[in-house]
C-alpha positions as CSV (number, residue, x, y, z in Angstrom):
1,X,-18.7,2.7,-7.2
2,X,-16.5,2.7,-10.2
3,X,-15.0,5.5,-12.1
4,X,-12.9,5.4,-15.2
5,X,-10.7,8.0,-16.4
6,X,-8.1,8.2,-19.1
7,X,-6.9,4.8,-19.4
8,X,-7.6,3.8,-16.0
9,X,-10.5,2.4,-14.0
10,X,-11.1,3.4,-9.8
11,X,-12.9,2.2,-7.5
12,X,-14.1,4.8,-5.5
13,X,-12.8,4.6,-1.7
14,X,-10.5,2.0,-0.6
15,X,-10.8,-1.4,-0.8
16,X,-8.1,-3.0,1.9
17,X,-6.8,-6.0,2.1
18,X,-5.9,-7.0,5.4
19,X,-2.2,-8.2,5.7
20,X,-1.8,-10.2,8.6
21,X,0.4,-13.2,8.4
22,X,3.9,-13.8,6.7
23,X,2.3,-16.5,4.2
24,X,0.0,-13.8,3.0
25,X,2.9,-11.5,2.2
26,X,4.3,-14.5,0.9
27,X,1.5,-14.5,-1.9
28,X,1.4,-10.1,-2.5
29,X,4.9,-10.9,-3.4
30,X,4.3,-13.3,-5.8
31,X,0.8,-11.7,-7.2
32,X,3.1,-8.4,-8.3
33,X,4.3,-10.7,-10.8
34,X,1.3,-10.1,-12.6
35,X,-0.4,-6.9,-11.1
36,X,1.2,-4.1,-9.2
37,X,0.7,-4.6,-5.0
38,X,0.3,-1.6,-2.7
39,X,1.2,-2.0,1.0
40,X,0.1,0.8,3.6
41,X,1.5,0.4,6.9
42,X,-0.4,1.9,9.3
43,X,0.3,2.7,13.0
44,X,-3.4,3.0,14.9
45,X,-2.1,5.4,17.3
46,X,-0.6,7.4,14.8
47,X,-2.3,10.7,14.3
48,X,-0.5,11.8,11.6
49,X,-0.9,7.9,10.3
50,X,-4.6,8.1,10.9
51,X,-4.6,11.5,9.0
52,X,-2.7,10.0,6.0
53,X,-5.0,7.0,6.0
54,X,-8.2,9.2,5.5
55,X,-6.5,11.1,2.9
56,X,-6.2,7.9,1.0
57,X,-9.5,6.4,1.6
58,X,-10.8,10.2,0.5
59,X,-10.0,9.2,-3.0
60,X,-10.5,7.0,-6.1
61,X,-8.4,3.8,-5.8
62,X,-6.9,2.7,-9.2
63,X,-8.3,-1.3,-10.0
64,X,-4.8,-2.2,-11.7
65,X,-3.4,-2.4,-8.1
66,X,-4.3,-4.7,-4.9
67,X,-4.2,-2.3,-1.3
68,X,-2.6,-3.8,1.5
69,X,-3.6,-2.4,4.9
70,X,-1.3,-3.7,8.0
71,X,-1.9,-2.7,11.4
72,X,2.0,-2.6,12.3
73,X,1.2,-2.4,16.0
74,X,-0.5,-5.9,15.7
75,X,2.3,-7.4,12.9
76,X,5.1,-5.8,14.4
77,X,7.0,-8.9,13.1
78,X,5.5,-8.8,9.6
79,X,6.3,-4.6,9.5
80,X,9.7,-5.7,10.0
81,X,9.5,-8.6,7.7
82,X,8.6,-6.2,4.5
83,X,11.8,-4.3,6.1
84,X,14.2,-6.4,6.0
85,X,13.1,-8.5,2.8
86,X,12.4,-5.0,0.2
87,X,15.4,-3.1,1.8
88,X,13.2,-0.1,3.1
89,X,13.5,2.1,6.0
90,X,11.0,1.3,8.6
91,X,8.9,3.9,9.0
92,X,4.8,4.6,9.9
93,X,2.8,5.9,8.2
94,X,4.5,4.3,4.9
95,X,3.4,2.9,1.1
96,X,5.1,0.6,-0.5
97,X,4.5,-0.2,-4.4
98,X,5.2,-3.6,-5.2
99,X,6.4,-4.8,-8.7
100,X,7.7,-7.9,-10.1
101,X,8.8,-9.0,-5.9
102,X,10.7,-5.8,-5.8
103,X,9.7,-2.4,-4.2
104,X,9.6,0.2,-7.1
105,X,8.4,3.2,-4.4
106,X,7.9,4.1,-0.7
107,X,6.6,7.0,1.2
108,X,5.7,8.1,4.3
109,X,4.2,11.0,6.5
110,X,2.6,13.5,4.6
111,X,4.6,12.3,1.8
112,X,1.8,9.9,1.2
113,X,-0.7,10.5,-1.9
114,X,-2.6,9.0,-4.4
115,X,-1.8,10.6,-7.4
116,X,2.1,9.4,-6.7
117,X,0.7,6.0,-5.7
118,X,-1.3,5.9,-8.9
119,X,1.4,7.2,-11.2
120,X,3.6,4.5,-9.6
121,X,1.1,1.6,-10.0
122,X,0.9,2.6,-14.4
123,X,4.2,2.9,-15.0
C-alpha cells in the first residue's frame, strides 16, 4: 500500500532488499549516485536488533530510498566490508544512509528511527 504525504510518497511497511554478496554492495554503492540507499544491519540474535527492526517495518517507508537488509551474522565479511569502506563504527543494530558512494548518516540501538532515516534520505 502506498501513502503520500507532503512531498513524499511511502510505501507502507518495509520492502527489504536482501544484501548478501560484496558485488551487490558493489551496485547500492553506485545506485546512490542517483537515489539515496539505506542499509540496516541486523544481528538475528539481537533482541534489541530484533526490537529496532519491528519498529522500522511498523512504519511507512519513503519510495525515494532503496532498504538494504543484511543479516550480519551470515555476511560477517560484508558487515565488515561497509566498515572498513564508509569509515563507520561497526556496530548492530545500525542504519546507514547512502549518498553519492558516501555515508551521509548512521545509527544504531534505539537510536534507530524512521523519521531520522526519512529526513536523511530528502535532504
Amino acid at each position: 500500500m502506498y501513502g503520500y504525504t507532503g512531498n513524499l510518497f511511502y510505501f507502507c511497511g518495509m520492502n527489504w532488499i536482501e544484501l548478501t554478496t560484496h558485488a551487490a554492495l558493489d551496485a547500492l554503492i553506485t545506485a546512490s549516485q542517483q537515489q539515496p540507499q539505506v542499509i540496516f544491519k541486523h544481528s538475528t540474535r539481537c533482541s534489541i536488533s530484533t526490537m529496532a527492526k519491528a519498529r522500522l517495518e511498523r512504519t511507512y517507508q519513503p519510495i525515494s530510498a532503496n532498504f538494504f537488509y543484511l543479516d550480519l551474522l551470515r555476511y560477517r565479511d560484508l558487515s565488515d566490508k561497509i566498515a572498513e569502506h564508509f569509515h563507520v563504527h561497526h556496530e548492530s543494530p545500525q542504519i546507514l544512509v547512502i549518498k553519492n558512494g558516501v555515508c551521509v548518516y548512521t545509527e544504531s540501538h534505539s537510536g534507530i528511527n524512521m523519521d531520522d532515516i526519512e529526513e536523511q534520505v530528502a535532504a
